[in-house]
C-alpha angles and dihedrals in degrees: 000000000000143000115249087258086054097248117133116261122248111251104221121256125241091256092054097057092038082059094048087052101050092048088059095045081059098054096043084048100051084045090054087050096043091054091046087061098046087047088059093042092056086040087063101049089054087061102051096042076060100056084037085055121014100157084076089069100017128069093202087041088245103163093206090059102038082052090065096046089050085051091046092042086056093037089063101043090043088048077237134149114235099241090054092060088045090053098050088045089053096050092037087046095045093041093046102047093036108016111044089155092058100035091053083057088060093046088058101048094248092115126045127228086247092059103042082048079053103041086047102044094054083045101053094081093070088068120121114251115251108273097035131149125264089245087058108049094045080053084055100040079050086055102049084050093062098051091040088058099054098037092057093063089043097059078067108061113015133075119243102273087042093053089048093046090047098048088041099061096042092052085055092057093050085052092056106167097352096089092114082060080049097052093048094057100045082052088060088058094048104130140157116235132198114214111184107211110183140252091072088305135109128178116239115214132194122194103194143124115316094235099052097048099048081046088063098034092058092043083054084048100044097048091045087055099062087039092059094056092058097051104044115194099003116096128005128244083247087063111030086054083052092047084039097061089038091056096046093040099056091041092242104186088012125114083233099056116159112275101178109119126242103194108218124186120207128177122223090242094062085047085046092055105246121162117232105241120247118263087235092058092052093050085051102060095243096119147312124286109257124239106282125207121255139166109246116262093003115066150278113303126199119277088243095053097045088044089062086048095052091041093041090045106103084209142006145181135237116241110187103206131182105272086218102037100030084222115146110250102167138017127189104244102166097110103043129068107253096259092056094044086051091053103052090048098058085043085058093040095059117010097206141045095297091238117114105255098012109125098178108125117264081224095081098024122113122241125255139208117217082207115039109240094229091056089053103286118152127202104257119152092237093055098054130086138170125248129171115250091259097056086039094061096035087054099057097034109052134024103266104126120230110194124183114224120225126264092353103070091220123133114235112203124223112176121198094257084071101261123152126214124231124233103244111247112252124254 
């Protein structure tokens, strides 16, 4: 094909495309980030219709409640986790009110959702205590200006640990001598998490101060030093300092040893010693994958790790399940009082909080009744379920419907916007 002077076109060089990619890698970016913004805007307005107006979600017209079942209502439609939408509501509230710099950056599709959560959450700590002055909290309000201006030129040029450590020296400097007022309110934030990470692992994190920490770490490092040395050539440091905390941790040899039940569930193949067939095998047509182990409510763990449970329990209990469904049929409940047997069961039955999309564990759920007692309900095993405190509550304080459907155990969720709740797909 020719030009209309009859000359032969110029293919474009590889440059060239690469350049035409990227710019539109950019615009589709800045897009993604625009409609992030507007999600928590309009995150944000459905919270506050719902204080405005919390009869709409509470029964009692208590706006605190009727603002978590606003946040749970959004959480299912959006396939969120709660926390998730409370987090977005927390960085779009505190940016708007206090950043607007930063925040019109966002609005534009220039900062992404990941760098105003960074910049904010660096900045919260210039807020005025409750109870300030006026004086203080203008001097605040002065503080938190001066970062917002210089971070919103920044969203625009540094990458995302430059951006923190630049934030994070200017709001130093902003703190001048109150970081004792600092310290006391990171302390307020200090918490334990649980990360579950796959293949039978999870990762345990402690946010707490730095000099107790590196106290304890060195005391780990320092016993699995001499540990090491023992056992040449068997752990690492790495894994004697992660035994180590276990071990401390549960009390192991102690007279306060943990006493808090994990429900693990182990076939009598695995005990028996039977292999899992290969994926491969069962494609193939060769035989069916045998029961594998799991803890309740968590996940399937490896045949050499629920072995040394079963072998290390000082006592079980027998669960009888359909070979074909894997549903529990049957449970041993001769050395246990009925409650405790019931709720075991149930424990067993589900493995997490019954509501569709709740993932807490049914181990430390409460027990429902699908009839309230005080309306006529009776404590038949069929007519329980476990839901975490938060759902429990939410359940019988607002007007958010939980409604057991039949033969599965499982909570669908109707809110009073009209939503439906989706089963969750089997494993």
């Amino acid at each position: 094909m020719e030009n209309s002077d009859g000359s032969v076109p110029r293919l474009a060089s590889a440059a060239e495309i690469v350049d035409l990619v990227l710019g539109d890698l950019a615009r589709a970016d800045h897009e993604v980030n625009r409609q992030a913004a507007l999600r928590s805007e309009r995150i944000l307005e459905v919270i506050e219709l719902a204080r405005r107006h919390p009869d709409l979600y509470a029964a009692d017209a208590d706006p605190g409640f009727a603002e978590r079942a606003a946040v749970m209502d959004m959480a299912l439609r959006l396939q969120l986790s709660e926390d998730q939408v409370r987090a977005m509501q927390a960085t779009a509230e505190f940016a708007m009110a206090l950043m607007p710099n930063v925040w019109e950056r966002a609005r534009s599709g220039f900062a992404s959702p990941t760098a105003v959560q960074d910049v904010v959450s660096r900045v919260r700590v210039l807020q005025a205590p409750i109870g300030a002055s006026d004086d203080a909290r203008a001097e605040a309000r002065r503080a938190i200006a001066v970062v917002d201006e210089a971070a919103s030129d920044w969203v625009l040029t540094c990458p995302p640990a430059m951006l923190r450590r630049k934030v994070r020296a200017l709001v130093d400097r902003q703190l001048g001598d109150r970081t004792v007022r600092r310290h006391a309110r990171a302390m307020e934030d200090r918490a334990v998490t649980l990360t579950e990470a796959g293949d039978g692992m999870s990762w345990l994190s402690i946010y707490g101060p730095t000099a107790d920490l590196h106290a304890a770490y060195h005391r780990l490092s320092a016993t699995a030093k001499h540990m090491q040395k023992a056992e040449r050539g068997g752990r690492t440091r790495d894994q004697l300092r992660t035994d180590l905390a276990a071990a401390w941790l549960k009390g192991d040899g102690t007279a306060t040893a943990v006493t808090t039940k994990v429900f693990v569930t182990v076939p009598v193949q695995v005990l028996a010693g039977e292999q899992v067939l290969a994926g491969e095998q069962v494609l193939a047509g060769k035989g069916s994958p045998a029961e594998q182990a799991e803890i309740v409510g968590v996940g399937p763990i490896d045949p050499l790790t629920a072995t040394q449970i079963f072998l290390d329990a000082g006592s079980f209990r027998r669960v009888i399940t359909d070979p074909v469904k894997g549903i529990i049929v049957d449970m041993d409940r001769r050395t246990y009082r009925p409650t405790r047997a019931q709720r075991d069961w149930l424990i067993l039955q589900h493995g997490t909080c019954s509501r569709d999309g709740c993932t807490r564990l049914a181990l430390d759920a409460d027990i429902d009744h699908e009839h309230p007692w005080a309306d006529g309900g009776t404590t038949d095993i069929r007519a329980l379920r476990p839901l975490c405190p938060r759902d429990h509550r939410l359940r019988h304080r607002t007007r958010t419907r939980y409604r057991t459907r039949p033969g599965q155990g499982t909570i669908q969720v109707i809110t009073p916007t009209g939503f439906r709740s989706s089963a969750p797909p089997p494993f």
